[in-house]
C-alpha positions in Angstrom: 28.4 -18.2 0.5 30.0 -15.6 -2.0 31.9 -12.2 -1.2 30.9 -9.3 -3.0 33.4 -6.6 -1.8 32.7 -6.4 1.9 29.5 -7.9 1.9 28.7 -11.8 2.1 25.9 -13.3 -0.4 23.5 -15.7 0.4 24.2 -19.3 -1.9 20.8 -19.6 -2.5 19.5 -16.0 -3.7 21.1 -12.6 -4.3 20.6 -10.8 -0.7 23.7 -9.2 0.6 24.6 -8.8 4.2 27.3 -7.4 6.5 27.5 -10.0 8.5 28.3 -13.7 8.9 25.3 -13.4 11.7 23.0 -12.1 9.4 24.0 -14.2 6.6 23.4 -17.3 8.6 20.0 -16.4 9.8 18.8 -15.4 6.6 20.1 -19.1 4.5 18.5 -20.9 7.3 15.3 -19.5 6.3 15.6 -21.3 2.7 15.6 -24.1 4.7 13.6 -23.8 7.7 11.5 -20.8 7.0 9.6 -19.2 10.3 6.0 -20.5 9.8 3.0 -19.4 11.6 1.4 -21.1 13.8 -2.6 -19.7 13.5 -2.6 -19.9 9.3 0.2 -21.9 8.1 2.1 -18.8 6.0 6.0 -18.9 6.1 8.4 -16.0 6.6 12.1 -15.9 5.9 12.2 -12.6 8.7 11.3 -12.7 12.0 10.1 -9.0 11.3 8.1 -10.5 8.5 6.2 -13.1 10.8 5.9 -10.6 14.0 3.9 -8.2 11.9 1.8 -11.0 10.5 1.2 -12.8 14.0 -0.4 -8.9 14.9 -2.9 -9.2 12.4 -4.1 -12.7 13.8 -3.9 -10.9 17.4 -5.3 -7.4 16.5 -9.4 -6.6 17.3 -9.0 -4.4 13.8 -10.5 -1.2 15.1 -10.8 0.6 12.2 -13.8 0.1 9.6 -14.8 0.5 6.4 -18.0 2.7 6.1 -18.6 1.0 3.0 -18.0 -2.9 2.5 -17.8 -3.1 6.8 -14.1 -4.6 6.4 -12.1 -4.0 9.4 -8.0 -3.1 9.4 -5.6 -2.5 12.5 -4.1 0.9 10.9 -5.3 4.1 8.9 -2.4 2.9 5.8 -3.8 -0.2 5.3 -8.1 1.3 5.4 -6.6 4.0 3.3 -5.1 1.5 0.6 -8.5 -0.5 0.6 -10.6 2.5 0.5 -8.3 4.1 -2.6 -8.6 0.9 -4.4 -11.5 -1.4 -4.0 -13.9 1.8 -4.0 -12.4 5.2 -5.4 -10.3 3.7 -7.9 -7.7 6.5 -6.6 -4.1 6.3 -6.8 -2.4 9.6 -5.1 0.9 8.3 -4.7 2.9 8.4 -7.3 6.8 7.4 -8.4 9.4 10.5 -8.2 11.4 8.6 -10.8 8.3 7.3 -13.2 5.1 8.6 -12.3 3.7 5.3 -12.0 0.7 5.9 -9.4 -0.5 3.9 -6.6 -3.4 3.5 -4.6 -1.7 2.0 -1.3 1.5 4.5 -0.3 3.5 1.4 0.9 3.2 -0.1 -2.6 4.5 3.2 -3.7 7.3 2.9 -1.7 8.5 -0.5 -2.2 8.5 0.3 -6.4 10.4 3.6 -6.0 13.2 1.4 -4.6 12.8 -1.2 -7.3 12.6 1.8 -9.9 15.8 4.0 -8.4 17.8 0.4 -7.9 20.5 -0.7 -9.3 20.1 -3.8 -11.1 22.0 -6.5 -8.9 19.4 -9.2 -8.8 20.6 -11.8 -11.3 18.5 -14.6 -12.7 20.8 -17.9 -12.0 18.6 -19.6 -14.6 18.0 -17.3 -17.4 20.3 -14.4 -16.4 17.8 -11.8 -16.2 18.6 -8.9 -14.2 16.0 -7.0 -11.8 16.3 -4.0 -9.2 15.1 -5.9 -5.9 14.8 -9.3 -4.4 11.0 -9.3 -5.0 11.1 -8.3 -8.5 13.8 -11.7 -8.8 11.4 -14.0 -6.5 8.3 -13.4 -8.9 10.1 -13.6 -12.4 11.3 -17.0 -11.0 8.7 -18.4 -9.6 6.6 -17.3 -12.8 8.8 -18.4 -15.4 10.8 -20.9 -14.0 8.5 -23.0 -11.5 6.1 -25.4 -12.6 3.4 -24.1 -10.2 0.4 -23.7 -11.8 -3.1 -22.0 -10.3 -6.3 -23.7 -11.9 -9.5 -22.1 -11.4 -12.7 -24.1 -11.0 -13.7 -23.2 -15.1 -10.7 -25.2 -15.8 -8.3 -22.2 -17.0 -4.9 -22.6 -15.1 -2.2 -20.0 -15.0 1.6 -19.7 -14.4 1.4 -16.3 -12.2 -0.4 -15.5 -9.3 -1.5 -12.0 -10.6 -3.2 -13.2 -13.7 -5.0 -16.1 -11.4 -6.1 -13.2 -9.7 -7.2 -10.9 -12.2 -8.7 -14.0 -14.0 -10.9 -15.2 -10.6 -12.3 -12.0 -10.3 -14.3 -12.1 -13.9 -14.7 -15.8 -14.2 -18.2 -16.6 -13.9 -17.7 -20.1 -12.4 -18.3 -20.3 -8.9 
């Protein structure tokens, strides 16, 4: 644990609490994250995993008219329906105009973009505007994880897997 002013930091990551309570909680999870218990998926919030553990439980009431996929809320048919078949983006950044199909994604990079930069790399010493932003550079550039697709092709970060499996022609 490290001080920053009034705040406590985490010894394994940059996140910043209040409390020693909160701090606690939070290092266990680098630990002992929250896993659950239908798909195997971990959680360092208990937030995190509640909302999760309501799509496992949820009937999904709401449907697409077009690909017949079903979602528990209008924000989440909305995102699908802007992206997989409109290819429309209405929500955009106040700070960049970066635009975004799903307004939650909106959300999350207007923090990142308004930020201050107090996310520090401990490896490389790159700096970044959120927690996320530091989680993916790392695991990215610093992990040896790799994703290989079936045509052989294997890939350091999860978006390009992604993007790549969506082309590839192997099957």
């Amino acid at each position: 644990m490290r001080t920053h002013g009034d705040q406590l930091i985490c010894s394994h990551c940059p996140a910043k609490f209040s409390d020693r309570w909160a701090l606690t909680e939070h290092e266990a999870r680098h630990s002992n994250p929250l896993m659950c218990n239908v798909c195997g998926k971990k959680y360092t919030s208990r937030i995190g995993l509640s909302r999760h553990l309501r799509d496992h439980a949820s009937s999904r009431p709401i449907e697409c008219d077009i690909c017949h996929q079903r979602f528990n809320d209008n924000a989440h048919f909305e995102g699908h329906r802007n992206s997989k078949h409109l290819n429309y983006k209405p929500f955009k950044c106040t700070v960049c105009s970066k635009a975004f199909a799903y307004r939650q994604s909106m959300a999350r990079h207007v923090k990142e973009c308004q930020g201050n930069k107090s996310y520090i790399c401990m490896e490389c010493n790159a700096v970044f505007n959120s927690k996320r932003s530091l989680d993916q550079h790392h695991s990215g550039k610093h992990e040896q994880k790799e994703h290989t697709c079936m045509c052989g092709k294997s890939f350091r970060w999860v978006r390009s897997f992604t993007r790549h499996s969506k082309i590839c022609k192997t099957k």
